[in-house]
Backbone atoms as SQL, in Angstrom:
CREATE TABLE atoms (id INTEGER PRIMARY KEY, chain TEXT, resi INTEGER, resn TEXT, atom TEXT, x REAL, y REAL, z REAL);
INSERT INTO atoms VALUES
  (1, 'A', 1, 'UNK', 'N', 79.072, 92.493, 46.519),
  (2, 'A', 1, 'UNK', 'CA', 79.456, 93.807, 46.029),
  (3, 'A', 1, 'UNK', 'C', 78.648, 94.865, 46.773),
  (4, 'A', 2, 'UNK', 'N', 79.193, 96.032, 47.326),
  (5, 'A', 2, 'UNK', 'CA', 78.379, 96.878, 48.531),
  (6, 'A', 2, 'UNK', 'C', 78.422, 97.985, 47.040),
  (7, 'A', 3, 'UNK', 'N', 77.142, 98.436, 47.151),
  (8, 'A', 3, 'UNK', 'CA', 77.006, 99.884, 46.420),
  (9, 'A', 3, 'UNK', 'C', 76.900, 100.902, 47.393),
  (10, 'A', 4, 'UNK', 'N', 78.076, 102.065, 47.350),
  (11, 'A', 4, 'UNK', 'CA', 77.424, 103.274, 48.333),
  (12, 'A', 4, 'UNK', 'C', 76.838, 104.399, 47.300),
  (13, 'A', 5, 'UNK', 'N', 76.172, 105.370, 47.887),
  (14, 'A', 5, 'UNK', 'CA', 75.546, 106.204, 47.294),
  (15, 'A', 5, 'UNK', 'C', 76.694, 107.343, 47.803),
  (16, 'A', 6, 'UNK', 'N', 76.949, 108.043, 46.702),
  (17, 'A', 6, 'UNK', 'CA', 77.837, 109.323, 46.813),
  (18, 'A', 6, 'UNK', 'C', 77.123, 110.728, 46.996),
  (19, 'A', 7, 'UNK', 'N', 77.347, 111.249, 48.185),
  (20, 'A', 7, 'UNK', 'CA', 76.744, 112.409, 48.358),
  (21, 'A', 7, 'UNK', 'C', 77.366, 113.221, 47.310),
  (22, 'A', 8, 'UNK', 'N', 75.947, 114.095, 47.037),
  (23, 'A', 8, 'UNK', 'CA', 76.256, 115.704, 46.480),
  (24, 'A', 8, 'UNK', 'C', 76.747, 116.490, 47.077),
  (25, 'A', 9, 'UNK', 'N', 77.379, 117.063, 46.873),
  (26, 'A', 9, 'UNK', 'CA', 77.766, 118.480, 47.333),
  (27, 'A', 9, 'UNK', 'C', 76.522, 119.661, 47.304),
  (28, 'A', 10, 'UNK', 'N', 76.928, 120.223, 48.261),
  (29, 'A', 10, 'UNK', 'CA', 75.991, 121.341, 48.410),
  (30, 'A', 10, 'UNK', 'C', 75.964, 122.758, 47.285),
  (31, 'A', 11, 'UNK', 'N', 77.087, 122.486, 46.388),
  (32, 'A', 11, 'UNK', 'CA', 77.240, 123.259, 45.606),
  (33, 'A', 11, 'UNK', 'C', 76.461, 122.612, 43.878),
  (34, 'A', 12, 'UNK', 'N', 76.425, 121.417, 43.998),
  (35, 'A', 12, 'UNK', 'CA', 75.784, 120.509, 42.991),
  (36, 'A', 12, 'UNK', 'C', 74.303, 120.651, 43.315),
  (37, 'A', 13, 'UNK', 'N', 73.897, 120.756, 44.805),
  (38, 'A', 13, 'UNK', 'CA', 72.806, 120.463, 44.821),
  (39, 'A', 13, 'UNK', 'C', 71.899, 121.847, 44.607),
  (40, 'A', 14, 'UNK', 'N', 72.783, 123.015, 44.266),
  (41, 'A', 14, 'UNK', 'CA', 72.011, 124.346, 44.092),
  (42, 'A', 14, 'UNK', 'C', 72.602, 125.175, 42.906),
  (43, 'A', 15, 'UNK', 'N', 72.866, 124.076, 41.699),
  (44, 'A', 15, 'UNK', 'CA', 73.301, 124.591, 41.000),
  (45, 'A', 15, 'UNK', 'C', 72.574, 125.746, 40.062),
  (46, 'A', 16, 'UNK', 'N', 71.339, 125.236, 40.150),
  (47, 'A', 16, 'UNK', 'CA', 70.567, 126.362, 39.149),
  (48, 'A', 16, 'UNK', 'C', 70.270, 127.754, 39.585),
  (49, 'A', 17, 'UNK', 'N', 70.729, 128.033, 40.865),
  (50, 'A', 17, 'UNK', 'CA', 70.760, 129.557, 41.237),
  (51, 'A', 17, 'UNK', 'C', 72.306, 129.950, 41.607),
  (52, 'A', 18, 'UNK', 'N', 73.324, 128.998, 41.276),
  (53, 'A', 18, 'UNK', 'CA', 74.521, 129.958, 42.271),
  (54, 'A', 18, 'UNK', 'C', 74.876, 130.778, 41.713),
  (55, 'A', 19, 'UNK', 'N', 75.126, 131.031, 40.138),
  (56, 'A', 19, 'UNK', 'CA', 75.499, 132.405, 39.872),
  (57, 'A', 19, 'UNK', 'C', 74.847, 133.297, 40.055),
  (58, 'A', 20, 'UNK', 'N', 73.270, 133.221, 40.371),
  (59, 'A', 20, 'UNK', 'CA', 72.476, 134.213, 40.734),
  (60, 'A', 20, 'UNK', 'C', 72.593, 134.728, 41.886),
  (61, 'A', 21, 'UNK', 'N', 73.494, 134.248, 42.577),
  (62, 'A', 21, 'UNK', 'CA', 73.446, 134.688, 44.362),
  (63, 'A', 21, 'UNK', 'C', 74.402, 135.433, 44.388),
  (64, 'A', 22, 'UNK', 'N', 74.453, 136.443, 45.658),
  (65, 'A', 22, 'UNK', 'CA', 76.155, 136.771, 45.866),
  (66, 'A', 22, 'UNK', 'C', 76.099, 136.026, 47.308),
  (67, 'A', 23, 'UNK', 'N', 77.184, 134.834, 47.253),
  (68, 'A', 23, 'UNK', 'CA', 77.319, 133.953, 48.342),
  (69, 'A', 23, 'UNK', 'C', 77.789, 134.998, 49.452),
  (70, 'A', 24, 'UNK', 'N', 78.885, 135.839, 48.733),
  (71, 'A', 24, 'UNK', 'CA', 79.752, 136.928, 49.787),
  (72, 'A', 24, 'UNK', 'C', 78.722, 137.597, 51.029),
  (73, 'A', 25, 'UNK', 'N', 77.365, 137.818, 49.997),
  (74, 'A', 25, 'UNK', 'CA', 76.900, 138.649, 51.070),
  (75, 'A', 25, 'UNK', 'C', 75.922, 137.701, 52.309),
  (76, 'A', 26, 'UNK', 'N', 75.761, 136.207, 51.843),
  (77, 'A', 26, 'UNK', 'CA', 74.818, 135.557, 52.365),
  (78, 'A', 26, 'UNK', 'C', 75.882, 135.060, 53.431),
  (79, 'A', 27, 'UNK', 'N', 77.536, 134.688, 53.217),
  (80, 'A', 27, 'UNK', 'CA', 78.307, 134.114, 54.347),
  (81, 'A', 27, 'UNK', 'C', 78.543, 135.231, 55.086),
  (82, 'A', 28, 'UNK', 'N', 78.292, 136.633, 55.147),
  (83, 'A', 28, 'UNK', 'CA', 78.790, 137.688, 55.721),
  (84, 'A', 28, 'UNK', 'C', 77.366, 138.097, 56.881),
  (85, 'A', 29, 'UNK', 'N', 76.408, 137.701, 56.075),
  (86, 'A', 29, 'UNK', 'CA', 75.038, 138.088, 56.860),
  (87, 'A', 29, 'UNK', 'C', 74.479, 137.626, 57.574),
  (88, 'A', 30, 'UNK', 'N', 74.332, 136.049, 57.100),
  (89, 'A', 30, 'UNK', 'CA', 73.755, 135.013, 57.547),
  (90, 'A', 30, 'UNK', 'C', 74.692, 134.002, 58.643),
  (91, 'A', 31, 'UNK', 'N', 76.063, 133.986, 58.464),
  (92, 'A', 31, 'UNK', 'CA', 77.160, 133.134, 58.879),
  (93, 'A', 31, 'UNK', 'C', 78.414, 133.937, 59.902),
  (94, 'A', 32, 'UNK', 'N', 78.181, 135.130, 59.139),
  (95, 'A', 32, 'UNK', 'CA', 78.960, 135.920, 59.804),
  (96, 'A', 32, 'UNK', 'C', 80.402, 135.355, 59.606),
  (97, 'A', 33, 'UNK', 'N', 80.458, 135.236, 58.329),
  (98, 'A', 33, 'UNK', 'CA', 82.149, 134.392, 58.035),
  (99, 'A', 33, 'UNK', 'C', 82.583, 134.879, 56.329),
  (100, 'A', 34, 'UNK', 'N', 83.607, 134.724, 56.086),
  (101, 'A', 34, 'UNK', 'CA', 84.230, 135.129, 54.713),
  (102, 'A', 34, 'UNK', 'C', 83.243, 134.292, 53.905),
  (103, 'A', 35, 'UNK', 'N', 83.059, 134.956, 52.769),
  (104, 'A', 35, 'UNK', 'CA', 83.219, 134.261, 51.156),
  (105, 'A', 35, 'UNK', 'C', 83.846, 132.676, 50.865),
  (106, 'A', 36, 'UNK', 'N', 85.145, 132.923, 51.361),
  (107, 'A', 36, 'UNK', 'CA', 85.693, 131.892, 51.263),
  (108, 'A', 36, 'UNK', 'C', 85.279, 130.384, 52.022),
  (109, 'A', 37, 'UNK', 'N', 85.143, 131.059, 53.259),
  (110, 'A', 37, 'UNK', 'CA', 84.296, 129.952, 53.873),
  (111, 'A', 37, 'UNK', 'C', 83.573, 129.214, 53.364),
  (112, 'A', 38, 'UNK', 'N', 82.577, 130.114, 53.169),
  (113, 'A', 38, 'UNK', 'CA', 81.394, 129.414, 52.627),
  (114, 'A', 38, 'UNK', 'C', 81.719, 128.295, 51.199),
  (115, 'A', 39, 'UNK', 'N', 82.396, 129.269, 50.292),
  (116, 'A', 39, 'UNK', 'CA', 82.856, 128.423, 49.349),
  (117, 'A', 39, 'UNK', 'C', 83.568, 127.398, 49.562),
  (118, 'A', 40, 'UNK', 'N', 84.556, 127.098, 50.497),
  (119, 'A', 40, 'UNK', 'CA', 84.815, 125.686, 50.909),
  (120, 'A', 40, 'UNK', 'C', 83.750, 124.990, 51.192),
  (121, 'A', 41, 'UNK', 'N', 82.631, 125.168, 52.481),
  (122, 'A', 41, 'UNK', 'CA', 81.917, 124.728, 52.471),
  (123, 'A', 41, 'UNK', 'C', 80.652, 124.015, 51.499),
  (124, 'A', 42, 'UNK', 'N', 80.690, 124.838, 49.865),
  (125, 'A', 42, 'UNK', 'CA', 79.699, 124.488, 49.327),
  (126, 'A', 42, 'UNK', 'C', 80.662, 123.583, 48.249),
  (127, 'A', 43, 'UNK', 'N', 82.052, 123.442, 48.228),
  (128, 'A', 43, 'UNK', 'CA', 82.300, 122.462, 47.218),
  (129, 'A', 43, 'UNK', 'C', 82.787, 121.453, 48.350),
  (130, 'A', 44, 'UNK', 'N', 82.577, 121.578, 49.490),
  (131, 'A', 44, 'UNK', 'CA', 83.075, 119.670, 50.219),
  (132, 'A', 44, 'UNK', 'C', 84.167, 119.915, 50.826),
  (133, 'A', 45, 'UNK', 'N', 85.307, 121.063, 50.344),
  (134, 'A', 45, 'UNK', 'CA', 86.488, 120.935, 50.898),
  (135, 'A', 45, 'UNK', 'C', 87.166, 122.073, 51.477),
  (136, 'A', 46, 'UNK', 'N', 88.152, 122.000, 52.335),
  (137, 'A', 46, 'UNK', 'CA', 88.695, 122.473, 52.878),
  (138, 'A', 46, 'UNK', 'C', 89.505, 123.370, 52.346),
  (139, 'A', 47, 'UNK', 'N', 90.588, 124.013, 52.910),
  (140, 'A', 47, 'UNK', 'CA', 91.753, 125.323, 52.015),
  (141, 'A', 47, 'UNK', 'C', 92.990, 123.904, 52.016),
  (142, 'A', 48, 'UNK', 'N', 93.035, 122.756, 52.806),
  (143, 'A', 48, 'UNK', 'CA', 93.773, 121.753, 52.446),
  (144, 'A', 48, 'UNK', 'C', 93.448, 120.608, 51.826),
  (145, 'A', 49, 'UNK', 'N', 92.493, 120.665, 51.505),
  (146, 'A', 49, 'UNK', 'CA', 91.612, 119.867, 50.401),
  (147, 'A', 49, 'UNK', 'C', 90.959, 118.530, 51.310),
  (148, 'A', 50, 'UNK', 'N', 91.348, 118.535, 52.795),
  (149, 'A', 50, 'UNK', 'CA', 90.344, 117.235, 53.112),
  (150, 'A', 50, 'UNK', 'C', 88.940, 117.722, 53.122),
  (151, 'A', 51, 'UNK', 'N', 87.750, 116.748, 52.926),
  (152, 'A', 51, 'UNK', 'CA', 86.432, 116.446, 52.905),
  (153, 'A', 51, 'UNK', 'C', 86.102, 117.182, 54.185),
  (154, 'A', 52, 'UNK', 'N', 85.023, 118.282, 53.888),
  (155, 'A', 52, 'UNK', 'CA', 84.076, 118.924, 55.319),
  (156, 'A', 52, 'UNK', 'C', 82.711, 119.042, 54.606),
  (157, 'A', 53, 'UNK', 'N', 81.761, 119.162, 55.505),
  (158, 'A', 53, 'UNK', 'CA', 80.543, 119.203, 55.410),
  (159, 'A', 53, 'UNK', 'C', 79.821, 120.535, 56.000),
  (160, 'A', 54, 'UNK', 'N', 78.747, 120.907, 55.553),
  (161, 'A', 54, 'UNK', 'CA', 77.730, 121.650, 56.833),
  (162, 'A', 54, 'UNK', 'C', 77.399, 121.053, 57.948),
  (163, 'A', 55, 'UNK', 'N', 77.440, 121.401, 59.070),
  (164, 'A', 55, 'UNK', 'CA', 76.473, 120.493, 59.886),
  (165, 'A', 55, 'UNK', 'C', 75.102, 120.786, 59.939),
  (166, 'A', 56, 'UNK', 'N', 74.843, 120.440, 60.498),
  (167, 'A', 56, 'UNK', 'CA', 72.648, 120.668, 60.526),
  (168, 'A', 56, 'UNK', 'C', 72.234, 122.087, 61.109),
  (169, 'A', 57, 'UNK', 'N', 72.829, 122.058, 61.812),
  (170, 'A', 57, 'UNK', 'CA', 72.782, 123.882, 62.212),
  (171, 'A', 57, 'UNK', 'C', 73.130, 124.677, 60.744),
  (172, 'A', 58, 'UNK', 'N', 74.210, 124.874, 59.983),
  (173, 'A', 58, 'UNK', 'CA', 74.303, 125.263, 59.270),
  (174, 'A', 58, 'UNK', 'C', 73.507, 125.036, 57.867),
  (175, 'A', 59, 'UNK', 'N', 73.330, 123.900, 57.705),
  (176, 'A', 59, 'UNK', 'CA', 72.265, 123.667, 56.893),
  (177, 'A', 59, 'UNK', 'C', 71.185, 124.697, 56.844),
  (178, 'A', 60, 'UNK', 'N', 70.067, 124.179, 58.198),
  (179, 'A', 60, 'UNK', 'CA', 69.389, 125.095, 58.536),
  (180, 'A', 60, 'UNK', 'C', 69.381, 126.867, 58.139),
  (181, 'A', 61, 'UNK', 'N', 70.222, 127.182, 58.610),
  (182, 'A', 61, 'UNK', 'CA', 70.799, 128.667, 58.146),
  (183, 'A', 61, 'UNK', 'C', 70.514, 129.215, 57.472),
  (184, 'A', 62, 'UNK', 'N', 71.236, 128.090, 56.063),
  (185, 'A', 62, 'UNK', 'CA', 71.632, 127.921, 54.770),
  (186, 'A', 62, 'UNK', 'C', 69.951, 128.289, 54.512),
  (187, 'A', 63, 'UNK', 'N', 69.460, 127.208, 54.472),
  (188, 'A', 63, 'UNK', 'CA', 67.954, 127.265, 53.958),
  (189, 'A', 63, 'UNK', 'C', 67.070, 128.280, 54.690),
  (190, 'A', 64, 'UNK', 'N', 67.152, 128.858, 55.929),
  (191, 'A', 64, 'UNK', 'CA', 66.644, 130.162, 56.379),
  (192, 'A', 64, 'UNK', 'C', 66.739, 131.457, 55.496),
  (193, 'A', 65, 'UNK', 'N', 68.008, 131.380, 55.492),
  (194, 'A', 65, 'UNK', 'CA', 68.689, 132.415, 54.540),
  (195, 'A', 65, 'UNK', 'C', 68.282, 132.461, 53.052),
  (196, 'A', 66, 'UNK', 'N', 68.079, 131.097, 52.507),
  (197, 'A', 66, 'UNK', 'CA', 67.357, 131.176, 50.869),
  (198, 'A', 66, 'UNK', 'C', 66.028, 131.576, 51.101),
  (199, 'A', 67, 'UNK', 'N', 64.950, 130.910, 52.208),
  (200, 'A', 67, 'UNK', 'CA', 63.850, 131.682, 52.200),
  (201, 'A', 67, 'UNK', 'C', 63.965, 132.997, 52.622),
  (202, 'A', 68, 'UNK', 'N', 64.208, 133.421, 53.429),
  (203, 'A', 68, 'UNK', 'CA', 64.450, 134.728, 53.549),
  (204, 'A', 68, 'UNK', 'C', 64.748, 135.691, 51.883),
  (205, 'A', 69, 'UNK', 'N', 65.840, 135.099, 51.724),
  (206, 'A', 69, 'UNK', 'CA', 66.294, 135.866, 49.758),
  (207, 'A', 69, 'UNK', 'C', 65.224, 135.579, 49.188),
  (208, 'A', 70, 'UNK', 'N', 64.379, 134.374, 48.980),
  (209, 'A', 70, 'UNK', 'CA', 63.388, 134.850, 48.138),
  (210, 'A', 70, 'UNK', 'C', 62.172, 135.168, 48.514),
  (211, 'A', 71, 'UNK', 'N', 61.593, 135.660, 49.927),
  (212, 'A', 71, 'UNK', 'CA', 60.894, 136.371, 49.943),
  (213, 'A', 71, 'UNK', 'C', 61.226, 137.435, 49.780),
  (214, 'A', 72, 'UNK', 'N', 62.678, 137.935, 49.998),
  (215, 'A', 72, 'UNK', 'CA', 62.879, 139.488, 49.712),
  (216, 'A', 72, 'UNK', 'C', 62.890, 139.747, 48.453),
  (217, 'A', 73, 'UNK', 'N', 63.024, 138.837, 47.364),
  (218, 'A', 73, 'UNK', 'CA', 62.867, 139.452, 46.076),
  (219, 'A', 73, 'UNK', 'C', 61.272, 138.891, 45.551),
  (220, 'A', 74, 'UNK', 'N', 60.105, 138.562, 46.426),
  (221, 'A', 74, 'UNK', 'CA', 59.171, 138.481, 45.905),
  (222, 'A', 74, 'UNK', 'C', 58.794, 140.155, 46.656),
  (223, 'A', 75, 'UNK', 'N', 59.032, 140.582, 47.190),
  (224, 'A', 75, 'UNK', 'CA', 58.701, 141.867, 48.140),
  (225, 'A', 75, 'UNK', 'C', 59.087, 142.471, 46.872),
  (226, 'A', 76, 'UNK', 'N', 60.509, 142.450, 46.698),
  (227, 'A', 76, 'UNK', 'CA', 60.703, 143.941, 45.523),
  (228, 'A', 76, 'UNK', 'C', 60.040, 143.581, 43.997),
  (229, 'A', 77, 'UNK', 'N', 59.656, 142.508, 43.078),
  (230, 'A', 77, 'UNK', 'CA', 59.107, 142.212, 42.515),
  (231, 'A', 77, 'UNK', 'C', 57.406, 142.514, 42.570),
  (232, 'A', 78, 'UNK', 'N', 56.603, 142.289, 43.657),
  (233, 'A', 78, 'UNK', 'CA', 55.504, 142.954, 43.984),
  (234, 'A', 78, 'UNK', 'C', 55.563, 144.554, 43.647),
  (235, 'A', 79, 'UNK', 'N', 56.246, 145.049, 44.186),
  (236, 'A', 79, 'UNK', 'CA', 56.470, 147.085, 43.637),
  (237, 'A', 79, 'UNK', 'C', 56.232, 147.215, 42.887),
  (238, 'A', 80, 'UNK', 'N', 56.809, 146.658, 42.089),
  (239, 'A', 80, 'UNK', 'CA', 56.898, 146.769, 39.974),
  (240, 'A', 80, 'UNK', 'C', 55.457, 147.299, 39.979);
């Protein structure tokens, strides 16, 4: 019997901040691509529903771009 391990989605795997984000402005800034994009990208699938991924470049990005967001809101949090 083979057990595979089922990847997460990238949208599973950041669940405890996504409503806190506006993705719109992070695929527009960071990606330079629609909303939508990105949102395919973070639930696995496509606008025809086959299976896509980030690649490692994008990954990268991805996680540039979150540090980046939260140093910018430790910057405006410091003001207070």
């Amino acid at each position: 019997m083979e057990i595979t391990k089922q990847k997460k989605s990238m949208k599973s795997l950041m669940w405890d901040i996504i409503v806190d984000i506006s993705w719109a402005n992070i695929s527009k800034k960071y990606f330079g691509k629609s909303r939508s994009w990105l949102s395919q990208k973070m639930n696995g699938l496509d606008g025809n529903g086959s299976n896509i991924e980030f690649s490692e470049e994008e990954k990268e990005t991805l996680k540039k771009a979150l540090y980046d967001l939260s140093n910018r809101i430790k910057i405006c949090a410091d003001k207070l």
